[in-house]
N, C-alpha and C positions, 0 to 999 in steps of 0.2 A: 400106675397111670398109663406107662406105654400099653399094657395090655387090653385096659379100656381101651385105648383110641382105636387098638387094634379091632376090639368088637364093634365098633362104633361104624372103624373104616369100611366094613363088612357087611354091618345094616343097609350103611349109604349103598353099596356098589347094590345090594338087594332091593333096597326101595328103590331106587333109579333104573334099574334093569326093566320094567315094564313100560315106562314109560320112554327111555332112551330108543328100546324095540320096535316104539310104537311110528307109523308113519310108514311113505313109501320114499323116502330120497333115494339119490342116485350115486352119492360118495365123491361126486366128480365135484369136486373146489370151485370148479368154473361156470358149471351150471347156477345162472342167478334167476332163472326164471323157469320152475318147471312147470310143466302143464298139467293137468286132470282135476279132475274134481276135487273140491274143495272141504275136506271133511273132517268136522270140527271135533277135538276130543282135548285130553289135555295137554300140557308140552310145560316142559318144565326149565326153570334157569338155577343156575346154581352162579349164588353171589356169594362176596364178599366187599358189602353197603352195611351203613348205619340199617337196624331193621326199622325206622322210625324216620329216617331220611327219606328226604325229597325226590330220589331217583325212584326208591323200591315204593313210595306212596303213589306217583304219576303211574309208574306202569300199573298198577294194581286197579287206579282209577279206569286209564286205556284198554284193560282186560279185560274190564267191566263192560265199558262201553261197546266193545267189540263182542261180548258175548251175545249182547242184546238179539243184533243181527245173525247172532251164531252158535245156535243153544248147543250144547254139548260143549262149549270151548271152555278151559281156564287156564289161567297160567299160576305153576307152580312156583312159588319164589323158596328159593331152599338157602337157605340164609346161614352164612358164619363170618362174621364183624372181624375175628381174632383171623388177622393174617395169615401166621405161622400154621393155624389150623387150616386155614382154608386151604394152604398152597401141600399141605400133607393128602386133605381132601380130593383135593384134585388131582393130584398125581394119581393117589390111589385109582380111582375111577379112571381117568385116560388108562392106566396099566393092563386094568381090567376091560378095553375096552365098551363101559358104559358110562359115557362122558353121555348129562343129555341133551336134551336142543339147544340150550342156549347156556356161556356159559364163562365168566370170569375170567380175566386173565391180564397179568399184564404182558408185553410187548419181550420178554423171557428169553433164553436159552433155549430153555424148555418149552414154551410156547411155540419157537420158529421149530425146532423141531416134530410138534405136532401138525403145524402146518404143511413140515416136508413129506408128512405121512400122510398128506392129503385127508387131515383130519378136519379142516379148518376150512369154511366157503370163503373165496375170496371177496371180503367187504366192500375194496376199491369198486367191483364190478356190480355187487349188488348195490350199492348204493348210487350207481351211475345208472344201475337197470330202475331204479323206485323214483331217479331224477330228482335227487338230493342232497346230491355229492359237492356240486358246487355250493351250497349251503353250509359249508362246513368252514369254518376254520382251516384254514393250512399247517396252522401248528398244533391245530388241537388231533389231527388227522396223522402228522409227523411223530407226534409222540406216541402216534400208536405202530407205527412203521418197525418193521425189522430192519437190520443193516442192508437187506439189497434192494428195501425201497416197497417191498410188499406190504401190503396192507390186511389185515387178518383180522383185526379189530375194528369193533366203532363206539368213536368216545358219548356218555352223557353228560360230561362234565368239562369246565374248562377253568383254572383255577390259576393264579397268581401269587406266590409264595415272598413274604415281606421279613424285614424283622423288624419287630413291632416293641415299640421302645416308651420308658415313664418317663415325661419330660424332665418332669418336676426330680425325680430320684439322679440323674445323671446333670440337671445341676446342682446337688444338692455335693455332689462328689466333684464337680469343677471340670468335668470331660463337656466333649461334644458329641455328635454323631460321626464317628468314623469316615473320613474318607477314603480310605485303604483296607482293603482286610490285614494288612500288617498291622495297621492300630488297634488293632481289635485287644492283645494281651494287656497293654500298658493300661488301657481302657477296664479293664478288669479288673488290674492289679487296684487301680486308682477307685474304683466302686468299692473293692474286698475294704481296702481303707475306712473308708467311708461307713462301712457295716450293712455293704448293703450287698445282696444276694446278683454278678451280673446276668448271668441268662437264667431262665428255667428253660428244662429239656427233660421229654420226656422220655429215659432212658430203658426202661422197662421192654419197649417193643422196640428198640435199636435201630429203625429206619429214620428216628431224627438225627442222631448222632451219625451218622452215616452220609448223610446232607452235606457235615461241616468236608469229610474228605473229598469230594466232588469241589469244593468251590474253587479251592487256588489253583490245581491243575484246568479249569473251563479259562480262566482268565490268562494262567501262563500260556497255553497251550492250546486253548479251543475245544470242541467238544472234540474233536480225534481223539486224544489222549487216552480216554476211556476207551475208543472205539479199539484201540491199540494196545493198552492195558489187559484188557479180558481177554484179547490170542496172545497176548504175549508177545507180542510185538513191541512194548515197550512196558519198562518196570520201574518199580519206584524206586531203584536206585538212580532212575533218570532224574534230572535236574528239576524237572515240573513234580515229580515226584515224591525227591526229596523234600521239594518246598512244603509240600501239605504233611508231610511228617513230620515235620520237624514245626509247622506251627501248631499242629494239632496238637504235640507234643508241649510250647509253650502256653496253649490255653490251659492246660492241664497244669502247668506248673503257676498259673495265676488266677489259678482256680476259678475259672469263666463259668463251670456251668455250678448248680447249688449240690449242698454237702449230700452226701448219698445218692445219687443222680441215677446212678445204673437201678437202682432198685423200687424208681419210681417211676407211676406210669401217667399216662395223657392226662387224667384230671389233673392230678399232682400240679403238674406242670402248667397248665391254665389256671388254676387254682392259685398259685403263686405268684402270675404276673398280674394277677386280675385283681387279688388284692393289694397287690403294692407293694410285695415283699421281692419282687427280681425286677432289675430294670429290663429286661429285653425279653423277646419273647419269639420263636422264629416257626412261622408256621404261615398255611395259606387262608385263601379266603374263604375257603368251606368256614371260618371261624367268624369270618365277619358278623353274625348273629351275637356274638359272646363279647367283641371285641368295637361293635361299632354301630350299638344300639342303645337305647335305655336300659337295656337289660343288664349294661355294664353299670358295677356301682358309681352312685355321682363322687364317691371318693377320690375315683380318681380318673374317670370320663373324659375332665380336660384335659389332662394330664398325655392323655395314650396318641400315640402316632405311628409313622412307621418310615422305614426306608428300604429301599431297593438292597443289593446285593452288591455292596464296597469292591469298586474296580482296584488294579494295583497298578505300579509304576509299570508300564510296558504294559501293559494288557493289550492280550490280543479278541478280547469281546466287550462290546459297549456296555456302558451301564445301564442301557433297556433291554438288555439278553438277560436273562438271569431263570431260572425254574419257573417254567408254568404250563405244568403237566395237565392232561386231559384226563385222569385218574385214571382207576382201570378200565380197561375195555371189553366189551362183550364180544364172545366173539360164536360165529353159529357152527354147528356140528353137521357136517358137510352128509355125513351118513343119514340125518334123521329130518336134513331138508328136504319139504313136500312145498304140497301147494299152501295150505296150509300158515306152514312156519312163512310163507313167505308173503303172504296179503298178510298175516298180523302184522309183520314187520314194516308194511307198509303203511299199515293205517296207523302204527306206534310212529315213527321215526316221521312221520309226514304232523303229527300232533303234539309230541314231546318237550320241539325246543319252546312253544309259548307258554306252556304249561311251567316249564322248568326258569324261565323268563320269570315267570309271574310271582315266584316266591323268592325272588330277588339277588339269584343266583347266575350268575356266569354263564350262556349257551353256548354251548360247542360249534355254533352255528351264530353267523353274522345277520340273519335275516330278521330277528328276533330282539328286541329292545330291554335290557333288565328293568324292574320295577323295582324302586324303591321302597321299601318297606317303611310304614307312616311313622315309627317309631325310630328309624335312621338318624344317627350323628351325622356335620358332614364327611366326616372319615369315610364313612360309605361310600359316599358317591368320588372321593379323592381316590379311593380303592379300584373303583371299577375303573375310574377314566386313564388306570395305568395298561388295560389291556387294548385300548384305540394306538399305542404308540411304543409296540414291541418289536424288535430287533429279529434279523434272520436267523438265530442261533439262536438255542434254548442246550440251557446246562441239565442234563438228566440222570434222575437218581440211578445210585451207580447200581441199587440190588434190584432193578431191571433189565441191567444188565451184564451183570455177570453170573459165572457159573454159578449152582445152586451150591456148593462145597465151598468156592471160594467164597463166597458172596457171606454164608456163613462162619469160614472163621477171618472174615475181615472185621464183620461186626463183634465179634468175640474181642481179637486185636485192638480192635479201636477203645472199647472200653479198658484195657490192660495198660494202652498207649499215655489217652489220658489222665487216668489214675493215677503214672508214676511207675504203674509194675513191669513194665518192660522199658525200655531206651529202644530210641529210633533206629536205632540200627538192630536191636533183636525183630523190632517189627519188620523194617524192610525186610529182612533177609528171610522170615518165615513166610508172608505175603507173595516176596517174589518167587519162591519153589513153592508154592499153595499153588500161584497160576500157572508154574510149568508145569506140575502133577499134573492137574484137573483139565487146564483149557482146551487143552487136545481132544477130548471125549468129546467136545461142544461144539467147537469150531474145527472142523476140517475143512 
């Protein structure tokens, strides 16, 4: 298998090499506006989007559009859905320097890195040079920020992450909706009773499970903690630390998430709360289609609801702070900006948010009105009106930001942690010299 990808990695960096060459940019990050003729050929993005999703269908429409006035133009969409694959993808090509115009990313180690090699056009500036930067969200714009504030990315998405709860199943067990994430075990324990399954999660690609260790430290601690965590500046021997070890640890022992968890993946897990076999369900609103339409069965329709992100005693972040990432971000390859790559981008990004508005999804941009879909429960429209009255902190997934090693065997750990096969103290102390090894490489 590794040796496929290895040929695979190898095609990629060959197919991309002609077109990554192609153009006349200038490599300079700051340059947002170059000048000359404008000469149309193709220019390629390399995602990781649903390939059937509403980002990669608008731009493809936008391509179009803009071809019209621009015969010779297309844009390549180079599509890989599977994370893990994508981010092997990409490294390869950035290594090889043939990263091409446009191109995946989230907000990284590895990412702020490419940017310090002046790989990466400064976005803040391009999108103040197209005059629609103020159009953005501030936090949908924050989430795409490195730690000293730089901006490298630009979001098409803006999303609000719930957990999404069967009403009917969690009375049926005599609980409520948690006001603490400390209630969260006894709340499990009391469903297992009952026979009923309490979260699905989809364990298979590790970044939900990864969610749960982020939450207690945002609340004990604030979003620092992480910022602290990844240089090592602070470890989970610390007290905010230990707190998410040691509950993540009793979720695990009152068995919160369903039997064989690691070894199942996204549908599983949609599959399971949608038909009524898990009461909870923790995920964002890219799901709202699946979860707050007719398309959900009438079994259990009325049933479905959701809550925010359970503060705890002392919390130092409100209960309207809670995840709501701007997904990944595009970001442009500073080498292969022309004239070109840069009126597409404008006639895209000046077009996108109504487009992306209209299929009744979240804009990254406040200028833009979501539409409701004619098929909507009110759940829907209860969904969106949580992003009019969010808080100055947002809790952010932690394998954006830490090292690509640690970030790796935390997700390894966490599954070990819950299961039972290690005790909170083999995890801390492997976790804690994981980040002293690694974080130096990253952060200087």
């Amino acid at each position: 298998m590794k040796k496929l990808f290895r040929a695979a990695a190898v095609a990629a960096v060959t197919a991309l090499a002609l077109t990554a060459c192609g153009g006349g940019g200038s490599s300079d990050p700051s340059n947002v506006s170059p000048t000359g003729e404008i000469k149309a050929r193709e220019i390629s993005w390399l995602l990781s989007r649903p390939a059937d999703g509403a980002v990669i269908n608008i731009m493809k429409k936008l391509a179009g559009e803009y071809a019209k006035d621009h015969p010779g133009f297309e844009l390549n969409l180079i599509t890989t859905p599977d994370r893990p694959s994508y981010i092997q993808k990409l490294e390869t090509l950035a290594a090889a320097n043939k990263l091409p115009e446009l191109f995946d990313t989230d907000a990284t180690p590895f990412a702020h890195q490419l940017a310090k090699q002046s790989k990466m056009v400064d976005a803040e500036k391009l999108l103040k040079s197209l005059d629609v930067y103020d159009d953005y969200r501030p936090s949908a714009l924050d989430y795409q920020r490195f730690d000293d504030g730089s901006l490298n990315m630009i979001p098409f998405q803006f999303e609000l992450e719930f957990v999404w709860y069967n009403k009917a199943l969690l009375q049926k067990a005599g609980v409520a909706v948690p006001t603490s994430l400390d209630d969260m075990p006894a709340m499990c324990t009391a469903l297992r009773a009952a026979g009923i399954t309490p979260i699905a999660i989809d364990g298979q690609d590790q970044w939900p499970l990864e969610r749960y260790v982020a939450y207690q430290p945002f609340r004990e601690a604030g979003p620092d903690f992480i910022q602290k965590l990844k240089k090592g500046e602070a470890k989970f021997s610390d007290p905010a630390g230990q707190k998410t070890v040691e509950w993540l640890a009793s979720l695990g022992k009152a068995k919160c998430f369903q039997d064989g968890f690691s070894s199942q993946g996204y549908s599983d897990a949609q599959n399971q709360f949608t038909s009524g076999q898990a009461a909870m369900y923790n995920i964002g609103t890219w799901e709202l289609p699946s979860l707050a339409t007719d398309k959900l069965s009438p079994d259990v329709r009325d049933d479905i609801d959701f809550f925010t992100l359970p503060t705890t005693a002392g919390s130092v972040t409100a209960a309207n702070e809670f995840v709501s990432p701007s997904g990944i971000g595009m970001a442009v390859n500073s080498k292969t900006y022309d004239p070109l790559v840069s009126d597409f981008l404008k006639f895209a990004l000046k077009k996108y948010p109504a487009e992306y508005a209209a299929t009744g999804a979240l804009s990254p941009t406040t200028n833009v009105e979501t539409a409701l879909p004619a098929n909507a429960t009110p759940l829907y429209k209860k969904a969106l009106e949580k992003a009019n009255d969010l808080g100055d902190k947002q809790a952010m997934p932690w394998d954006t930001q830490l090292d690509p090693t640690t970030n790796g065997r935390l997700q390894q750990e966490l599954v070990l942690l819950v299961q039972g096969n290690i005790t909170p103290e083999q995890f801390t102390s492997t976790m804690d010299s994981t980040i002293a090894q690694n974080a130096p490489k990253f952060f200087k």
